[in-house]
C-alpha positions as CSV (number, residue, x, y, z in Angstrom):
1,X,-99.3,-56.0,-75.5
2,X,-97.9,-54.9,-78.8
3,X,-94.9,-53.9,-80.1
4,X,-94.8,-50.4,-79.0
5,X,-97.7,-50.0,-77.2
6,X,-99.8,-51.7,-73.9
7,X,-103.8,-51.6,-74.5
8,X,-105.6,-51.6,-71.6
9,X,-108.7,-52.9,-71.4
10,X,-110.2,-51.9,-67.9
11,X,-109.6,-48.2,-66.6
12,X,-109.0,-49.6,-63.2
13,X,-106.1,-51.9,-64.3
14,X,-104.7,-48.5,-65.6
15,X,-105.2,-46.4,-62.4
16,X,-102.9,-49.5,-60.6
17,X,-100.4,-49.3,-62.7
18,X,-100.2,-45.0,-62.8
19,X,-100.3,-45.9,-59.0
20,X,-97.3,-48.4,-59.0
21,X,-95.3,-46.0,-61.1
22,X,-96.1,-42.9,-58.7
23,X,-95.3,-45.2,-55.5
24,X,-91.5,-46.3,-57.7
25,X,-90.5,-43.1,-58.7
26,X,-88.6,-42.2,-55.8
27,X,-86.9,-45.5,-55.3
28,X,-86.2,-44.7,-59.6
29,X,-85.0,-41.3,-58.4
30,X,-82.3,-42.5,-55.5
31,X,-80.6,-45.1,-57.5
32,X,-80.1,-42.7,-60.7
33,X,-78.9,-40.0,-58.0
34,X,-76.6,-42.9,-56.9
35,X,-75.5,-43.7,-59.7
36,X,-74.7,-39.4,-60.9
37,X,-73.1,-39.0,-58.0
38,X,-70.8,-42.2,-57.6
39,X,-69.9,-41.1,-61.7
40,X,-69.2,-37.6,-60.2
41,X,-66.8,-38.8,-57.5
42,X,-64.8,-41.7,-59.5
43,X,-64.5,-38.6,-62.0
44,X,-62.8,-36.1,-59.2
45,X,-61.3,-38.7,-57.8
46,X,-59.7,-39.5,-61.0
47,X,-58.8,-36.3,-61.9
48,X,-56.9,-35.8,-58.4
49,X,-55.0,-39.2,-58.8
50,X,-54.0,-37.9,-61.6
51,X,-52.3,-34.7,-60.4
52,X,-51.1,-36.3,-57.7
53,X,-49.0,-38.7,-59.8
54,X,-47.8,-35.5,-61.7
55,X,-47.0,-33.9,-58.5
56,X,-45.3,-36.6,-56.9
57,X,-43.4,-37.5,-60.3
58,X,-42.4,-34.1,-60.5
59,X,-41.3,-34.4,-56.7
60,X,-39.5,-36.7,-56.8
61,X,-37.2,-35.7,-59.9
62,X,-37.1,-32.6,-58.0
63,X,-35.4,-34.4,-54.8
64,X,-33.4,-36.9,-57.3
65,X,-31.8,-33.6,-58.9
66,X,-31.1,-32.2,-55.3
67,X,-29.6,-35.5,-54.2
68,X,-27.2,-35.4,-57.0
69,X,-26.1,-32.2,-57.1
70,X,-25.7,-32.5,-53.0
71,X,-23.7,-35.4,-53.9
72,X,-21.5,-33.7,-56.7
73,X,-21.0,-30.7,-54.4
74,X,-20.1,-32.8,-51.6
75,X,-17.5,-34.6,-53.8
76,X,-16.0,-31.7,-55.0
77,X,-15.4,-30.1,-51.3
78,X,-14.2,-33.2,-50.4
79,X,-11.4,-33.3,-53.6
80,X,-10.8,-29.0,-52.9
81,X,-10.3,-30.3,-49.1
82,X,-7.8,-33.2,-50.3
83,X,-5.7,-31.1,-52.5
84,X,-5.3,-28.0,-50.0
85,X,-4.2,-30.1,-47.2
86,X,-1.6,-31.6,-49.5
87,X,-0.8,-27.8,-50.4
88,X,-1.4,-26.6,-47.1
89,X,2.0,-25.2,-46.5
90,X,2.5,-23.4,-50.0
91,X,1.9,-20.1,-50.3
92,X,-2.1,-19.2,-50.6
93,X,-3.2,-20.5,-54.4
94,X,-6.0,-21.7,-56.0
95,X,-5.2,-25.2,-54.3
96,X,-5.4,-24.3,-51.2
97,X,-7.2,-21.3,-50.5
98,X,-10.9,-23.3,-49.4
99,X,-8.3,-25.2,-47.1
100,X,-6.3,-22.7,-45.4
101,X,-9.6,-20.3,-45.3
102,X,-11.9,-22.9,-43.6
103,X,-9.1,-23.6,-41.3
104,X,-9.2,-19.6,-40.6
105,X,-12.6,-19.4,-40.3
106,X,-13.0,-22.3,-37.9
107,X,-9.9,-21.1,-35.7
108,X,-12.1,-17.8,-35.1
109,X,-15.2,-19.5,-34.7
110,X,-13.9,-21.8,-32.0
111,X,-12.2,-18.8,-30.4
112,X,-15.1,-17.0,-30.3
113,X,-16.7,-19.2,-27.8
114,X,-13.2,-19.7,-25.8
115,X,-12.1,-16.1,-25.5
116,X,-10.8,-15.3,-22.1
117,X,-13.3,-13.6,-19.6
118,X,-10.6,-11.9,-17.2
119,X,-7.1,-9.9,-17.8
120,X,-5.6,-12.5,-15.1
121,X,-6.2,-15.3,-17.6
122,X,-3.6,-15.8,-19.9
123,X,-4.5,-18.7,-21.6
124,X,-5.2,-18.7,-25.8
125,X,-6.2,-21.3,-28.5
126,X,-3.3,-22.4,-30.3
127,X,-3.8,-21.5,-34.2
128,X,-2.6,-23.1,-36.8
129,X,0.2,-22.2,-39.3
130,X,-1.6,-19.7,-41.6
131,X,-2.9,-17.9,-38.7
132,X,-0.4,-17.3,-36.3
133,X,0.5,-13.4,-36.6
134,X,-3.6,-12.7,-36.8
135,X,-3.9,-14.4,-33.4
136,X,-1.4,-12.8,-32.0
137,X,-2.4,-9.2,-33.1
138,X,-6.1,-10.8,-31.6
139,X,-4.6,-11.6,-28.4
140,X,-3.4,-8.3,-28.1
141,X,-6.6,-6.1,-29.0
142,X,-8.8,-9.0,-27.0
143,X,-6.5,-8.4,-23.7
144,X,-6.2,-4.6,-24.3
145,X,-10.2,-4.2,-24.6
146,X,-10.4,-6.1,-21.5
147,X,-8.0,-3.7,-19.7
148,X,-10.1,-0.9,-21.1
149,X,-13.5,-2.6,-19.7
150,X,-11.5,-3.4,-15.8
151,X,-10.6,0.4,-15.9
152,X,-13.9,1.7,-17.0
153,X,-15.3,-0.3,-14.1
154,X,-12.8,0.0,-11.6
155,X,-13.6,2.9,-8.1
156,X,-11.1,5.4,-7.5
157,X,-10.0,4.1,-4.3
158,X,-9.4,0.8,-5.9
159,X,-7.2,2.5,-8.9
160,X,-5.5,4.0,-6.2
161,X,-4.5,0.8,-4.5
162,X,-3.6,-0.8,-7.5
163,X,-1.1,2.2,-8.3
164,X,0.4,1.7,-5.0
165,X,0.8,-2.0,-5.7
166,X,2.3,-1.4,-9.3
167,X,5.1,1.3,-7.6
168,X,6.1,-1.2,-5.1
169,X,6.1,-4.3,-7.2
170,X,8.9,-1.4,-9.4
171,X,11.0,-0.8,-6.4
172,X,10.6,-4.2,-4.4
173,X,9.8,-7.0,-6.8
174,X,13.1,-9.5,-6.5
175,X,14.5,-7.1,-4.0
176,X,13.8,-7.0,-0.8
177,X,12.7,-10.5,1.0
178,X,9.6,-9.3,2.9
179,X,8.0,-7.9,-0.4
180,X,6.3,-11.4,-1.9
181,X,4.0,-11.7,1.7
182,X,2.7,-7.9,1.3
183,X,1.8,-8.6,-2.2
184,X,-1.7,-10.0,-0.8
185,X,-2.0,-7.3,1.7
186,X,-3.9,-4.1,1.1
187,X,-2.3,-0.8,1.5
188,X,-4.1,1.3,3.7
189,X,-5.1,5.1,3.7
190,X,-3.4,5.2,7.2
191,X,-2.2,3.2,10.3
192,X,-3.2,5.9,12.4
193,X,-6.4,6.6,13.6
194,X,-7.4,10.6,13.9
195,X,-7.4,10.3,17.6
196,X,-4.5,8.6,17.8
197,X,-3.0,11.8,16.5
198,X,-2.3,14.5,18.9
199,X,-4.8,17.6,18.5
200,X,-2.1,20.1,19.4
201,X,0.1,18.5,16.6
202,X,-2.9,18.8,14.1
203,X,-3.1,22.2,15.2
204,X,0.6,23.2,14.2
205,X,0.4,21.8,11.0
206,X,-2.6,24.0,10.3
207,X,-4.5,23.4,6.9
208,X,-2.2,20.3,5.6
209,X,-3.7,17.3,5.5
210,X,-2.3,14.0,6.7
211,X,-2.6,11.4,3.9
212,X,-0.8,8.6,5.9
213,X,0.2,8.4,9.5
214,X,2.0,5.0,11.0
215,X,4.1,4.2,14.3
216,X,8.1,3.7,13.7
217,X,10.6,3.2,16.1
218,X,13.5,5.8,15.5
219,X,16.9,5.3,16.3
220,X,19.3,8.4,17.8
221,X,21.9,8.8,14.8
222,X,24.8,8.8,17.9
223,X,23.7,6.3,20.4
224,X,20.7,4.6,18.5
225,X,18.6,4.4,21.3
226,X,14.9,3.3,19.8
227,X,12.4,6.1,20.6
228,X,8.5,5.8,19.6
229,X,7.7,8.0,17.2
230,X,4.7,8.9,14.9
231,X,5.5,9.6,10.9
232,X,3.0,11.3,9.3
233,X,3.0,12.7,5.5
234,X,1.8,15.9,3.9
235,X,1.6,16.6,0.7
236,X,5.0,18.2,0.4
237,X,6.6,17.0,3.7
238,X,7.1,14.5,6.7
239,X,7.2,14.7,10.0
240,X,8.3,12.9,13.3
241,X,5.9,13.5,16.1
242,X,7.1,12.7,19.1
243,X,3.1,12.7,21.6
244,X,2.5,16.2,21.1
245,X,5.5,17.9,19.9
246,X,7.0,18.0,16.4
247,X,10.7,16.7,16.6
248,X,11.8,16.9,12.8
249,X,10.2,18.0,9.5
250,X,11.7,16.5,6.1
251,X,11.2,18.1,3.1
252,X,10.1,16.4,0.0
253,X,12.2,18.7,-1.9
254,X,15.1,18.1,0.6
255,X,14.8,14.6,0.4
256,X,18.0,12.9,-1.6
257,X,17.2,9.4,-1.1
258,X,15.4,6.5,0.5
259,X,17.2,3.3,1.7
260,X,16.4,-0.1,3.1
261,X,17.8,-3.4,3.2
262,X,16.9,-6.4,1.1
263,X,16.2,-8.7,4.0
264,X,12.9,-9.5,6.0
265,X,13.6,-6.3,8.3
266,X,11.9,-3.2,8.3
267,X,14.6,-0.7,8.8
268,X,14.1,2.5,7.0
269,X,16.2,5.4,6.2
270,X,15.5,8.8,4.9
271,X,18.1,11.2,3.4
272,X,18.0,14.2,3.7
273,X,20.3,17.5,2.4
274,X,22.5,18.9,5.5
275,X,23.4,22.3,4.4
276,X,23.7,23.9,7.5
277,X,24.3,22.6,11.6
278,X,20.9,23.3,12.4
279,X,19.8,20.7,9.7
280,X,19.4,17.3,11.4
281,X,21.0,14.0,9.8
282,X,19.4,11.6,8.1
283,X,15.5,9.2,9.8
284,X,16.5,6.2,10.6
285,X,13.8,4.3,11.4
286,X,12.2,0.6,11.7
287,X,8.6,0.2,10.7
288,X,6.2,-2.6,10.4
289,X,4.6,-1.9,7.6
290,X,7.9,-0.8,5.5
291,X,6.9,-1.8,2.1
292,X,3.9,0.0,2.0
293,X,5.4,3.4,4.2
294,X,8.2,3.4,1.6
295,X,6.0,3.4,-1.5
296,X,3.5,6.1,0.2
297,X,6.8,8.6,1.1
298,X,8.3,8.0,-2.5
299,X,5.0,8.2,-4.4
300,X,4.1,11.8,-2.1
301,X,7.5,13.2,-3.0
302,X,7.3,12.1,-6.5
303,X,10.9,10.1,-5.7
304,X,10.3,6.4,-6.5
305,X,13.9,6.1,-8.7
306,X,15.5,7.2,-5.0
307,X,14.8,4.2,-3.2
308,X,17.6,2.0,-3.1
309,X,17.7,-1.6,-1.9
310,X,21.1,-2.5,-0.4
311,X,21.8,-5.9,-0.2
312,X,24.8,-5.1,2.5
313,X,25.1,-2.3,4.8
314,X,23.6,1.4,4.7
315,X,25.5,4.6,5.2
316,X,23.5,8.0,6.1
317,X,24.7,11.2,7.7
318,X,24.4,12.0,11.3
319,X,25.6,15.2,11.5
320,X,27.1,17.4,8.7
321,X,30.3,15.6,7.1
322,X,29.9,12.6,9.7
323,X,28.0,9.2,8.7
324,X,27.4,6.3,10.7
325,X,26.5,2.3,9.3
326,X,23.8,0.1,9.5
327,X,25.0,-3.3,9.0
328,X,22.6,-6.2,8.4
329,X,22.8,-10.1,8.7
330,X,20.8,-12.8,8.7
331,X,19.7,-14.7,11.8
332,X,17.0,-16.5,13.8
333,X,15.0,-13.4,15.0
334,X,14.7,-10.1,14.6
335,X,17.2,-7.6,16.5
336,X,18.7,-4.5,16.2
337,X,21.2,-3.4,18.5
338,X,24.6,-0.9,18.8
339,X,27.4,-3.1,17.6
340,X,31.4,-3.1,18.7
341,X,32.4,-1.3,16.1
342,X,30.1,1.8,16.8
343,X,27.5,0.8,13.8
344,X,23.7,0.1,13.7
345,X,23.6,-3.8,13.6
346,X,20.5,-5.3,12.4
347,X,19.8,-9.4,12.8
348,X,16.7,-10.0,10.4
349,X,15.0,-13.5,10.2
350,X,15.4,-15.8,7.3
351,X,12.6,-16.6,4.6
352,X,10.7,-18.7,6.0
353,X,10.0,-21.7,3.3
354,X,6.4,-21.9,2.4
């Protein structure tokens, strides 16, 4: 061996070693691969540490900053909230004005999401101070749009029977005793079935329709003697039918007045002009169904400011310049009878206490 170079004596000695050297070059060539790549992957990996640390840093300040501006924000809402509450009832200034409009806004918010879903419910959120004359101009748009949507989606016959009810809850409401139990009672198109009516009756009435028929019980304006009697009403008239014959017509135009009583009875009268002798006197009549025949008559004759509701006796004409009385008191049962004195006295039961 020398210093820089091997001498080899026998060629065989080198053909081992060129051997040797062929047989370790690819164990040579794995562990400098190894070693290049580990380099290469410490580098990346480096390099990625490194921005990751930026990012994170950067992050993090990032989120700090957030934090404390949240936290500077949340103080000065809370300081704005403090001072308007102490200003709350002054006038709207710079003090108050978050205060009194984030009491606004969360009045409407939570009325939002309690608004009433019918027109029978009456009940309202109660605002606050600074918000009273809005909610009340609310109320009134929020109940008037409901009104609007019932009526939109309310049938004919229904609007109808609500009409009827309104009229009737004008004339009767805190007037007569029997109205408060009809108040839950439907009106009805008529009492009388078409064949209930007599054909012969239909027949002389020709091309007017009945729009209400019911059974009464009429008393004789001299001897009031009850007599069965069928009411029906036309468009412009009445008429007492008595089976098959037609005993009296009343005008609507001729009609001066409807009166009852303001007991639990259903006595009935119907005046009418006597201008002449062949005119008959006044209906006087008892009926079942009183509240609703009296709105139907003064409704058809257009005539609801003419019923009067006498809380004492009732005067109507038998004959022309004569009258007679209908007196009414209160008793166990219901009776109506001739009294001593010549006039129509009526016994109607008391209100019974529910």
């Amino acid at each position: 061996l020398g210093r820089s170079k091997i001498f080899i004596r026998f060629p065989k000695t080198l053909f081992t070693t060129e051997d040797a050297l062929e047989a370790k070059k690819p164990e040579i060539a794995v562990v400098l691969q190894k070693s290049w790549r580990g380099y290469r992957e410490w580098a990346n990996y480096q390099r990625i540490r490194h921005a990751v640390i930026v990012i994170q840093s950067a992050w993090r300040g990032t989120k700090a900053r957030r934090r404390a501006k949240r936290r500077r924000q949340a103080a000065e809402l809370i300081r704005r909230l403090i001072k308007g509450f102490i200003y709350r009832h002054e006038d709207y200034c710079p003090e108050n004005e978050y205060f009194l409009d984030h009491v606004r806004y969360s009045f409407l918010k939570k009325l939002s999401k309690n608004l009433p879903k019918s027109v029978l419910d009456k009940s309202w959120l109660t605002p606050p101070p600074s918000v009273v004359e809005a909610s009340e101009y609310l109320q009134t748009l929020h109940m008037r749009n409901m009104v609007i949507k019932y009526c939109r989606r309310v049938q004919p016959e229904w609007k109808k029977q609500m009409m009827q009810k309104v009229v009737a809850s004008e004339i009767f409401k805190d007037q007569k005793d029997n109205y408060p139990p009809s108040v839950g009672r439907l009106f009805l198109d008529s009492r009388l079935e078409r064949e209930q009516i007599s054909l012969k009756v239909l027949q002389t009435l020709g091309s007017e329709k009945v729009q209400y028929g019911v059974s009464v019980i009429k008393y004789d304006r001299r001897g009031f003697k009850p007599r069965a009697r069928q009411l029906l009403l036309m468009n412009s008239f009445a008429v007492l039918v008595d089976r098959t014959k037609i005993k009296q017509r009343i005008d609507y135009a001729t009609l001066r007045g409807i009166s009852v009583s303001s007991l639990m009875d259903g006595m009935v009268v119907l005046h009418v002009l006597c201008e002449d002798n062949k005119q008959k006197g006044d209906a006087v009549m008892h009926c079942s169904h009183v509240i609703e025949l009296v709105t139907k008559v003064s409704m058809l004759a257009g005539k609801t400011s003419y019923v009067n509701v006498s809380p004492g006796s009732i005067r109507f004409t038998v004959a022309r310049n004569k009258e007679g009385i209908i007196d009414f008191i209160r008793g166990s049962e219901l009776k109506v009878a001739k009294g001593k004195r010549g006039h129509l006295v009526v016994i109607a039961p008391r209100i019974t206490a529910s």
